[in-house]
Structure formats: C-alpha cells, structure tokens
N, C-alpha and C positions, 0 to 999 in steps of 0.2 A: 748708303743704306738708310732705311726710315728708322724711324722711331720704335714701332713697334716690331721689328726686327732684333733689331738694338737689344731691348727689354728680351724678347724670347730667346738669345741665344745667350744672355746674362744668366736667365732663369737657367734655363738647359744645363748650361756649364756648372752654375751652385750647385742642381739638382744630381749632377751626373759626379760632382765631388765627393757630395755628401753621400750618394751609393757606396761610391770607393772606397769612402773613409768607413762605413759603418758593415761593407759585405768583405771583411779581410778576407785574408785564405782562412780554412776551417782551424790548420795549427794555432795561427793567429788569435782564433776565437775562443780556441780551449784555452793557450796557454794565460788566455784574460782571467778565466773560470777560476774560482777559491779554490785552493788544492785541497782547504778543508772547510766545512760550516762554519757559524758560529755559534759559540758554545750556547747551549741551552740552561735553562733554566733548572735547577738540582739534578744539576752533572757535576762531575769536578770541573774544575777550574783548571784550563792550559796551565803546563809548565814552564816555567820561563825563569831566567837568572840573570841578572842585570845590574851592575856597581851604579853607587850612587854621586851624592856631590860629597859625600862626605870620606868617603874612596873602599866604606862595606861591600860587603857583596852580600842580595835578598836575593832569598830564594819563593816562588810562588808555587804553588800546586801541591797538593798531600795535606793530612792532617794536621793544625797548626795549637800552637795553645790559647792564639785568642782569635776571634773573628776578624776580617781583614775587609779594608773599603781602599778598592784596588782604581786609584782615578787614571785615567787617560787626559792630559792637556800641555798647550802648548803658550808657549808668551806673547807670542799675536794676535791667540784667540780672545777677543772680544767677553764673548759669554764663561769662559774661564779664569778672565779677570773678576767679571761681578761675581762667579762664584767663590773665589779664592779667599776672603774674609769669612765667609760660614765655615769652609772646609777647617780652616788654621781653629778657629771658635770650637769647632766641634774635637778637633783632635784634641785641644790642650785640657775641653772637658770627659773628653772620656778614653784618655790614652792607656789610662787604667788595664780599661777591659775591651780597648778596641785597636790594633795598627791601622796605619793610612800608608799607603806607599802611592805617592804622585810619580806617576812616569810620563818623563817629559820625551815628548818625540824629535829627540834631541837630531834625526837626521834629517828633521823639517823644521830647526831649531836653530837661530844664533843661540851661541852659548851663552857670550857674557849679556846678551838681553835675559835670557832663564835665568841665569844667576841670579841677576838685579830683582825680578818678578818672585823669584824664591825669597827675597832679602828683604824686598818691600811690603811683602803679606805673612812674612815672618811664619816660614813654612818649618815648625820643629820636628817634622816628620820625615821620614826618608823618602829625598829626590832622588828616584831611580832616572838612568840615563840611557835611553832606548834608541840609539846611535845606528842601527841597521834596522829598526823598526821591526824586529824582529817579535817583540811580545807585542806589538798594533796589529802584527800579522796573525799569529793566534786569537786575539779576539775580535778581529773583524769587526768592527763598529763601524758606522757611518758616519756621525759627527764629533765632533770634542766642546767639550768636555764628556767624557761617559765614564761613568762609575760602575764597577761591578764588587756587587756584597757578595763574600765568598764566609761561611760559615767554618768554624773549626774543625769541621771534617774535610775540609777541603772546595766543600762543594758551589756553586753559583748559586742564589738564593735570589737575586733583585738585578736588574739591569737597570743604569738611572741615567737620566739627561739632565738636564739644568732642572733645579728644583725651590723652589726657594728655602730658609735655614731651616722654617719649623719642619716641611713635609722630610727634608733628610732629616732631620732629629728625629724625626717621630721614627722611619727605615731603621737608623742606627740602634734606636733602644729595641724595635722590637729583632734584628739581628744578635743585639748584647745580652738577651732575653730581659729587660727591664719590662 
C-alpha cells in the first residue's frame, strides 16, 4: 500500500470513530441532557443535605438566618488551592453575619488528601461531604472552584469563579448588606 493510502484510510477510520462516538443512539443523547438547568440568578437556591467532616448535618435551601457562600471545591484543584487562604480570611472575618459551607466533591475526592487541604488552610467552616455529587448535580457548574451567594431568603444572588480577596470581599459585604 502507498503512503498516501496509508494516511487516508487512518484519516477515514479517526473520522468514522469520531462520528460514532459523538452520533450515539438519540436515548443516549437525552439521557447526556441536564434533567434540570442551572439555577438562575434570584431564584432559590437547590435543596440539598449533606454531613460534614465534623459528622453535622447542613441543610441548604429555604430561608436561613444569615446569608450563605455556598463554595464547590476539590484538593487537586489547583485554583482552589490559591483560593482557599481568602476563603478561611474571609470567613474567620465575617462568621458573624455570614456561613461558608465548602463542599468538597468528595466522590472525585481522595479523602485523607481533603482532609489534610481542609487542615492546611485551616477551614473553621463547615466541610460538607458530597459523596454522590449529588448537590454538584443540582447546581450544575462547569468548573471548581464556584461559589454561589445565596441571601437569607434563600435565594442565588452571585455566581463566582476564582476572584481574587478584595473583589470577593467587596461580593460578601454587599451580600451581608455592609
């Protein structure tokens, strides 16, 4: 066989994979599809319930008595380690008038690595333990770290990605109404 034989039945065969892999059956297709959105911006906030390290059990969704900075992260992620000194900074300054609950996606998670990452950025907020990913499934984000401001009515107010301290400071006071 020549060369360029060679090369066009390599290309053919790639091309004819990638068809297959990406024209599943239609069930296939649906069952890919979000069974729900993601939540929107002054809606409430999914429900979800989830024991932590400390062996509590939070509850999330419904009216609360303080406002809530509900973060999504994991211990391998990179951008959740640089942010994990603001996050600990910010809660130990305003636990007062504000909860943090970090849920760790603990079923894309070694444990005793979250542990250690909990222990090294001296997390004194509740590590929720999202073991079926089951509240990552209700809010549907696309990267981690993501933080969602939920106000004491319950409701989403801010969707955040990595931020540096001041711009989440500045989020959190106007949240706490400072």
């Amino acid at each position: 066989m020549n060369r360029n034989r060679i090369v066009g039945l390599a290309v053919g065969l790639l091309l004819a994979g990638t068809l297959l892999y990406h024209n599943g059956s239609r069930e296939e297709q649906e069952a890919a599809l979000p069974a729900e959105a993601a939540p929107r911006l002054n809606t409430a906030a999914p429900s979800f319930q989830l024991t932590a390290l400390d062996g509590a059990t939070y509850q999330v969704g419904g009216p609360r008595d303080k406002p809530l900075l509900l973060n999504f992260w994991a211990s391998w992620c990179d951008p959740c380690e640089e942010e994990a000194p603001a996050l600990a900074s910010l809660y130990d300054k305003y636990k007062d008038k504000l909860d943090l609950y970090a849920v760790n996606l603990t079923g894309n998670d070694d444990f005793e690595r979250m542990k250690a990452f909990a222990a090294r950025f001296k997390f004194h907020f509740p590590v929720l333990l999202d073991y079926k990913l089951e509240a990552a499934q209700k809010y549907r984000f696309q990267a981690i770290p993501t933080s969602f401001l939920i106000d004491k009515n319950g409701n989403i107010t801010d969707v955040i990605n990595l931020l540096t301290p001041e711009e989440l400071e500045k989020k959190l006071q106007k949240l706490i109404g400072m």
